[in-house]
VEXTI-995579 format. One record per residue: residue number from 1; x, y negated, z of N, C-alpha, C in turn; residue in three letters. Coordinates in steps of 0.05 Angstrom, whole numbers, plus 5000, padded with zeros to 4 digits. Layout:
{atom NUM,{X,Y,Z},{X,Y,Z},{X,Y,Z},ALA}
...
//
This chain:
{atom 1,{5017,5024,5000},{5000,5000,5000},{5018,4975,5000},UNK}
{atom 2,{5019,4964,4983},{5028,4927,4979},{5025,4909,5002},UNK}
{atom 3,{5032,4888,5002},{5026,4872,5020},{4995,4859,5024},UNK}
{atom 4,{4988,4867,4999},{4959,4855,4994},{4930,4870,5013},UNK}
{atom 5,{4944,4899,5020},{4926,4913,5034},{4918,4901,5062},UNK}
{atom 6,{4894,4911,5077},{4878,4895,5095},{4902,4915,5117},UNK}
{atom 7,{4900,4890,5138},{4912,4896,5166},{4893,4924,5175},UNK}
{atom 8,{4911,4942,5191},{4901,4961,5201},{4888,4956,5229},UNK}
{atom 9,{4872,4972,5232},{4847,4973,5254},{4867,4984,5279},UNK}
{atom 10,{4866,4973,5303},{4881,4994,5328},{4858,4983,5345},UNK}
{atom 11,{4867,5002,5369},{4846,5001,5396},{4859,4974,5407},UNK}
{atom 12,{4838,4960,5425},{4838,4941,5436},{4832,4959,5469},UNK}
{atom 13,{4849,4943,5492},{4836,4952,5523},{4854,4981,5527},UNK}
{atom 14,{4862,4987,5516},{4876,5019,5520},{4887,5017,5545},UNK}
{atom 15,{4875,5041,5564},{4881,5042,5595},{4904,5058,5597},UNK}
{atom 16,{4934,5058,5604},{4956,5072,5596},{4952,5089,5627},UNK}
{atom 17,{4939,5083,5646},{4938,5102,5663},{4921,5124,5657},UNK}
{atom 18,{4903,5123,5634},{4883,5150,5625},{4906,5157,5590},UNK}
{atom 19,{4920,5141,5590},{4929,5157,5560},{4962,5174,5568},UNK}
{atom 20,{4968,5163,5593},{4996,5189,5598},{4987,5210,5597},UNK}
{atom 21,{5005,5229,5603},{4999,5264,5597},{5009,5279,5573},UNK}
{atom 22,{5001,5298,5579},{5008,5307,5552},{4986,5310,5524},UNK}
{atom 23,{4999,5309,5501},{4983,5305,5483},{4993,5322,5455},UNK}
{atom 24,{4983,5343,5447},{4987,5354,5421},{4988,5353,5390},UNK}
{atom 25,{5006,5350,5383},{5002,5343,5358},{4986,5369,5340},UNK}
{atom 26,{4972,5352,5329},{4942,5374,5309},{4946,5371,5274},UNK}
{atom 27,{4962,5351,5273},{4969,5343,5249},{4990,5326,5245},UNK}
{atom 28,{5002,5316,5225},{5019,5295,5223},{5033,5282,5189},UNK}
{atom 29,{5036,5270,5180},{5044,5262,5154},{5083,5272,5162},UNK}
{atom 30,{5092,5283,5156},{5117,5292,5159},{5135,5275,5143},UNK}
{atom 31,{5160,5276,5152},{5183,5253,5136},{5192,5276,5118},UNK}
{atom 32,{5210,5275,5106},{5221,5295,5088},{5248,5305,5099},UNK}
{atom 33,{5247,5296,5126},{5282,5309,5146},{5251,5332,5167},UNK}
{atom 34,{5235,5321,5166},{5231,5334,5193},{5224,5370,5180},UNK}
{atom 35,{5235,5383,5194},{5226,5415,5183},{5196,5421,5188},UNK}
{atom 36,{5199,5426,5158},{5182,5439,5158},{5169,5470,5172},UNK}
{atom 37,{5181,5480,5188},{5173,5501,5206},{5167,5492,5235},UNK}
{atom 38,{5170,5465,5245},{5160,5455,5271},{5140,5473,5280},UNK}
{atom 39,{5141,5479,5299},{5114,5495,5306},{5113,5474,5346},UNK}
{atom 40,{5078,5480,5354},{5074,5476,5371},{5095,5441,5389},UNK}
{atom 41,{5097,5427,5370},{5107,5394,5364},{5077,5387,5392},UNK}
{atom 42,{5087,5374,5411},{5075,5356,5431},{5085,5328,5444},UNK}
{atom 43,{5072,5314,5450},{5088,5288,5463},{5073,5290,5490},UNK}
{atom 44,{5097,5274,5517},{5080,5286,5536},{5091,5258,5545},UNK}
{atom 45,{5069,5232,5569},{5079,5212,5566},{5073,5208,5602},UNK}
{atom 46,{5090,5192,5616},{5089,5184,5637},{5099,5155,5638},UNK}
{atom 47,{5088,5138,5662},{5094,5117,5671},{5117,5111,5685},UNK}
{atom 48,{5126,5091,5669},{5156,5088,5686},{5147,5067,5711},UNK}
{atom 49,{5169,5062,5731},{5163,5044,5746},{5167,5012,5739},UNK}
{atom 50,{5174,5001,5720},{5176,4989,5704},{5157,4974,5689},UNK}
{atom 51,{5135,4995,5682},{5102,4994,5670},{5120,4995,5634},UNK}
{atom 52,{5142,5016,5633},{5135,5025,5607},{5128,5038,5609},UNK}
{atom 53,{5136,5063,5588},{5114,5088,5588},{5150,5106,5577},UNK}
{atom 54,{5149,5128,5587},{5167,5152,5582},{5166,5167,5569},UNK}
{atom 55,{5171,5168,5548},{5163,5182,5524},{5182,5220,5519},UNK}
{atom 56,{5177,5241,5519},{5182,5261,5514},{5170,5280,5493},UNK}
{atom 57,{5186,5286,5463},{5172,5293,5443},{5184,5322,5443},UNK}
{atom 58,{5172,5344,5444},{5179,5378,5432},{5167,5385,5419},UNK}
{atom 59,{5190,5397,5397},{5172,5414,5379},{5197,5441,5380},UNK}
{atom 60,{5190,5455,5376},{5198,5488,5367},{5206,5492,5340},UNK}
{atom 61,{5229,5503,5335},{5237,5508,5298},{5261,5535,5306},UNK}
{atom 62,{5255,5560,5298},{5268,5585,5295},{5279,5581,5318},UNK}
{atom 63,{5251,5585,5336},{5252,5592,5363},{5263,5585,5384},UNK}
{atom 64,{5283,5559,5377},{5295,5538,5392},{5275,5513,5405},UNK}
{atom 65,{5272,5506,5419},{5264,5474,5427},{5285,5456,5428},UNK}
{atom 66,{5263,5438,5407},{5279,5408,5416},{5275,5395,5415},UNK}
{atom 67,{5280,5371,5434},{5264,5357,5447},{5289,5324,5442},UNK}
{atom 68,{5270,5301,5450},{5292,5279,5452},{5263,5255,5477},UNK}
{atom 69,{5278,5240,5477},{5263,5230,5495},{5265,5194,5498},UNK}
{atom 70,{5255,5178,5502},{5256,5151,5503},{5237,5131,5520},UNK}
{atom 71,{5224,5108,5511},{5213,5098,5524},{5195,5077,5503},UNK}
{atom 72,{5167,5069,5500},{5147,5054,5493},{5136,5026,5522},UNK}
{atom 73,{5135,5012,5496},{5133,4981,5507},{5109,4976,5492},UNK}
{atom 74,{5091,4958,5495},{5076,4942,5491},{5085,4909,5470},UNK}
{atom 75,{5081,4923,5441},{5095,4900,5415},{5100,4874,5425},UNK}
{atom 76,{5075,4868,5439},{5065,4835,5447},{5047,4843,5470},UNK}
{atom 77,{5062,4842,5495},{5046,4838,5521},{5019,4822,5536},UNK}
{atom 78,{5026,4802,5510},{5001,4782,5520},{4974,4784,5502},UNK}
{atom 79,{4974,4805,5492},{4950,4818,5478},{4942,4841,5490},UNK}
{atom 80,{4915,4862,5485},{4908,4871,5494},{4906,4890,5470},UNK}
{atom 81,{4911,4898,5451},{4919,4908,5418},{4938,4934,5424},UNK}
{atom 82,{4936,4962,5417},{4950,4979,5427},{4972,4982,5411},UNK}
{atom 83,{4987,4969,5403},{5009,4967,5390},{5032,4968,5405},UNK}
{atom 84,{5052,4985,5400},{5074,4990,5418},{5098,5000,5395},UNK}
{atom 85,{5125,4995,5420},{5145,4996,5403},{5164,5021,5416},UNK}
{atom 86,{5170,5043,5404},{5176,5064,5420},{5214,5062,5408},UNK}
{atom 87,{5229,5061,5433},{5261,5057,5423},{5264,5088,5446},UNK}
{atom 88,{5289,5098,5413},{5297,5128,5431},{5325,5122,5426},UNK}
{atom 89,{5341,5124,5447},{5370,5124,5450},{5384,5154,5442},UNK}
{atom 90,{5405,5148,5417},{5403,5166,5403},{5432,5176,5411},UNK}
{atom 91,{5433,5206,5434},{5464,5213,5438},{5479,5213,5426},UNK}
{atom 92,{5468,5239,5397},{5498,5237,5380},{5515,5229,5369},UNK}
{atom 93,{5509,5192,5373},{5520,5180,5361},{5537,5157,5377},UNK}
{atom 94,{5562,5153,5378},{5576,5127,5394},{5576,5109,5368},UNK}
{atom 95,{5583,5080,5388},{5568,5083,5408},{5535,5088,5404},UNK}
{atom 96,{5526,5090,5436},{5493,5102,5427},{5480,5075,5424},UNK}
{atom 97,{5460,5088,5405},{5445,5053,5394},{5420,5065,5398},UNK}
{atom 98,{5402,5046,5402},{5379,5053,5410},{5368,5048,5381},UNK}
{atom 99,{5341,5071,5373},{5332,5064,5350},{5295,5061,5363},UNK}
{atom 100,{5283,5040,5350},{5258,5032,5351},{5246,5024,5324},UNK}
{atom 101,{5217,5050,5335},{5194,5043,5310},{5168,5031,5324},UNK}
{atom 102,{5150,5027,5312},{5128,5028,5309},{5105,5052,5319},UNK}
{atom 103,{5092,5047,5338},{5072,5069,5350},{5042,5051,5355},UNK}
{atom 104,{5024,5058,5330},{4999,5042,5330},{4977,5059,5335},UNK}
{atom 105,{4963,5061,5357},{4935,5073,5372},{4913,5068,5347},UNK}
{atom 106,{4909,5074,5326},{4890,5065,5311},{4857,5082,5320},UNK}
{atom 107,{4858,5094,5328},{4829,5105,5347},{4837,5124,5371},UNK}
{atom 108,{4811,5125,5378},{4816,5139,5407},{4787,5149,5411},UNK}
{atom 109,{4777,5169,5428},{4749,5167,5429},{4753,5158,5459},UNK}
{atom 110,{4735,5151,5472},{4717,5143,5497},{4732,5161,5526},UNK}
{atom 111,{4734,5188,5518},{4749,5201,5540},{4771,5208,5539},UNK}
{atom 112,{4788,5198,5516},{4817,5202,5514},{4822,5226,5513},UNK}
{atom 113,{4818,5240,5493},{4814,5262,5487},{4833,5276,5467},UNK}
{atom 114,{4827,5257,5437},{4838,5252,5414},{4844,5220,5407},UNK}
{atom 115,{4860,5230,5390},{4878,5205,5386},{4891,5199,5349},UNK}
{atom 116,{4875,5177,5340},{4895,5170,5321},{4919,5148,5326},UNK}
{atom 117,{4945,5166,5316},{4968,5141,5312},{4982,5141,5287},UNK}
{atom 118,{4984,5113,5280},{4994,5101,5254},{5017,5076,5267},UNK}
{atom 119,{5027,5070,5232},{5042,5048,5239},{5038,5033,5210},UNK}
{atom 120,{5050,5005,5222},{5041,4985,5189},{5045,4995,5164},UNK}
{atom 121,{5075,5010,5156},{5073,5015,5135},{5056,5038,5126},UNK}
{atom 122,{5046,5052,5136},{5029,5069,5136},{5055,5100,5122},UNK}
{atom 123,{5073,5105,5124},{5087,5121,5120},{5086,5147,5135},UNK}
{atom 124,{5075,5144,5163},{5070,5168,5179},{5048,5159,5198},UNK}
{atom 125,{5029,5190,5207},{5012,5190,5211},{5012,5216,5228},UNK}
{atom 126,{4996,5209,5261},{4994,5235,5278},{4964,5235,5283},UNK}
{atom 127,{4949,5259,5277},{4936,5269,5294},{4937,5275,5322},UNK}
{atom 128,{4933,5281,5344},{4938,5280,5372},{4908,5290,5383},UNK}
{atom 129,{4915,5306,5400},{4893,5323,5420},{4904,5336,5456},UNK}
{atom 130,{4884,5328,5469},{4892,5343,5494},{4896,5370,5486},UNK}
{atom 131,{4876,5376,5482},{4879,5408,5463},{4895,5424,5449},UNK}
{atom 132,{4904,5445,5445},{4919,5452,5419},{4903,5460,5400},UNK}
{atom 133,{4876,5452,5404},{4861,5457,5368},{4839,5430,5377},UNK}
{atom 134,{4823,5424,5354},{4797,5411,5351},{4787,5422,5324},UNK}
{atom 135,{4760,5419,5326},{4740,5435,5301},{4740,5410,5280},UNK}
{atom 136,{4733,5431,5267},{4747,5417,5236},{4724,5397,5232},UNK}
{atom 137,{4705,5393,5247},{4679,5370,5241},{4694,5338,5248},UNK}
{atom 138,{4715,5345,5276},{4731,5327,5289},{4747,5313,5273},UNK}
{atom 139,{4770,5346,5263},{4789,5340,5244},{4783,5318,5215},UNK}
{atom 140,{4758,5320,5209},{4756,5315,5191},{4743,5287,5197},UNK}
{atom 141,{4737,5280,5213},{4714,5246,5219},{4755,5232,5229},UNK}
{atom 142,{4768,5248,5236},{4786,5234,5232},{4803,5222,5212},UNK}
{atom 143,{4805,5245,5188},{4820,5249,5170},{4807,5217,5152},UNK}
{atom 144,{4766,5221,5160},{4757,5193,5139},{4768,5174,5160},UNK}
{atom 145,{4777,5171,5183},{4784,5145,5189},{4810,5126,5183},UNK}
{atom 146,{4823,5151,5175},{4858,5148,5164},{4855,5136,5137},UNK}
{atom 147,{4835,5152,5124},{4834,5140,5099},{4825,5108,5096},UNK}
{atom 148,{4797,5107,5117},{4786,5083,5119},{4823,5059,5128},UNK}
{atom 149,{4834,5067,5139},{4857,5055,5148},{4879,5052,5120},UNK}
{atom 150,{4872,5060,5104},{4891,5063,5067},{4915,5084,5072},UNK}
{atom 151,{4907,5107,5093},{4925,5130,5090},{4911,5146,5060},UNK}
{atom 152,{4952,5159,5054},{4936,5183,5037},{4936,5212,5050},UNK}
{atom 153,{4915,5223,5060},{4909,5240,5077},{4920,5271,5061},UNK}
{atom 154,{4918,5265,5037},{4934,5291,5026},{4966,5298,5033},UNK}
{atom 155,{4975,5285,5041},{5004,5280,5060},{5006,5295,5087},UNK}
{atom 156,{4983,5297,5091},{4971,5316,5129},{4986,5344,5123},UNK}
{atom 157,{5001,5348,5139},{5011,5370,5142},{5002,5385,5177},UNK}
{atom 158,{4974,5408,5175},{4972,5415,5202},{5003,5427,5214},UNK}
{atom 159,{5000,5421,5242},{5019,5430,5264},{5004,5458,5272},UNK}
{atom 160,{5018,5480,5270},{5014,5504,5284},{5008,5507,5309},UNK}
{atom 161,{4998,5512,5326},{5003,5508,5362},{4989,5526,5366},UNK}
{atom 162,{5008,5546,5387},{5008,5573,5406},{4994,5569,5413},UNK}
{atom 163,{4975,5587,5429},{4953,5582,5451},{4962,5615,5468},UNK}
{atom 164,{4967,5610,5496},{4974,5583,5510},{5000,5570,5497},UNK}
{atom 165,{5003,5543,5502},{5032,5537,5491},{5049,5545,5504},UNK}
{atom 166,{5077,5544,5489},{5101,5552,5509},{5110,5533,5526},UNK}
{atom 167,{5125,5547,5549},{5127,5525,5569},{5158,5503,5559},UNK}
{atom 168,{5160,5489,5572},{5179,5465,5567},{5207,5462,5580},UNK}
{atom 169,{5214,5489,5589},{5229,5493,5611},{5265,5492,5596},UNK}
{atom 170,{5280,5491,5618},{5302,5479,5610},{5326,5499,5600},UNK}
{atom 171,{5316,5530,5601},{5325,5558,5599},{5316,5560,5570},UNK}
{atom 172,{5296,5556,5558},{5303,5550,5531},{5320,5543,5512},UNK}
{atom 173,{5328,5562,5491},{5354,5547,5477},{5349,5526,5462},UNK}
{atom 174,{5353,5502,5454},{5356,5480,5447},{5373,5478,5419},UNK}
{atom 175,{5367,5454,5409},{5393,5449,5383},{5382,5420,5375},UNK}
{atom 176,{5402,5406,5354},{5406,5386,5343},{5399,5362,5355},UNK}
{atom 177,{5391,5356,5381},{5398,5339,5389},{5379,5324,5390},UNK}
{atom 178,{5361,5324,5370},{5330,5310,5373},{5329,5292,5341},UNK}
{atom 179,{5351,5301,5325},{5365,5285,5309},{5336,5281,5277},UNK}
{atom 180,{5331,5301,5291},{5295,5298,5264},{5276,5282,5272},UNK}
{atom 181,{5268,5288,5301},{5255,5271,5310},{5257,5238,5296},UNK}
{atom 182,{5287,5224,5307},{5290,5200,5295},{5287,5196,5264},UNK}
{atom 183,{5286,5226,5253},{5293,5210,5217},{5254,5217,5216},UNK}
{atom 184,{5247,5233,5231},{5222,5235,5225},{5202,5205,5231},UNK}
{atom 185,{5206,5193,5253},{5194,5173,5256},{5201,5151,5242},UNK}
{atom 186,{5225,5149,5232},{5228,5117,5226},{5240,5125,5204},UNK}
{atom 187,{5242,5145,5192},{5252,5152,5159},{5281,5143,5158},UNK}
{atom 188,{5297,5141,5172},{5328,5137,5172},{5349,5144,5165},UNK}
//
């Protein structure tokens, strides 16, 4: 979309004490670094003391977890617009630089349940659920809202997710560092 396209729709009032927790990804527009075998991909968010928010993303790929982790701010504080700016401090690299995108709340329902997130350029796109599934009546009143937003929804690539999921524990073997994560969010 050009510059000519209409500003995107986000939630207004977003209560960050009902949106921490954990939250599953059900879908997502994928970068072309992020693998394609992610399985069971979640973000799980807590309150710093600070009043940011703590950000922790896992996903699973040939049976490794890996995870990276950061912190979300509020774009412009003196609005009430759920626009936030998520910066993940990136180890593998000296020195470490912090990299920051774009994390836009573009719907939510009423009980914080499900969740659409976008960003301006409209390049990526998450589905999000307490759940590890929602019925495709859901899936789909979302999928028209993305569109209503000038996504191209044919880009949705569903996320797989275990039921129960796997746990998050630190005995898990691990790899790369979280290094997809960053090219996945901000195309880098």
């Amino acid at each position: 979309m050009g510059k000519g396209s209409k500003e995107m729709t986000v939630v207004h009032g977003l209560d960050l004490n009902r949106y921490i927790g954990r939250w599953y990804e059900i879908a997502s527009i994928p970068s072309f670094f992020q693998p394609r075998d992610g399985v069971n991909t979640r973000a799980t968010y807590s309150l710093n003391a600070d009043g940011t928010v703590h950000v922790l993303n896992e996903t699973w790929s040939h049976g490794k977890r890996d995870s990276i982790e950061g912190s979300a701010y509020k774009a412009n504080p003196n609005n009430d617009e759920a626009k936030f700016k998520v910066k993940f401090y990136v180890p593998p690299f000296f020195p470490i630089i912090p990299v920051t995108g774009n994390y836009w709340v573009l719907f939510l329902d009423p009980d914080y349940t499900y969740a659409l997130i976008g960003e301006p350029a409209r390049s990526y796109l998450w589905i999000l659920s307490r759940t590890t599934h929602i019925d495709d009546e859901l899936y789909n009143q979302l999928l028209e809202k993305a569109k209503e937003e000038g996504y191209d929804v044919s880009k949705l690539h569903k996320t797989p997710q275990a039921d129960p999921p796997p746990e998050s524990d630190d005995a898990s073997p691990t790899d790369k560092k979280g290094i997809w994560w960053i090219k996945s969010l901000f195309g880098k």
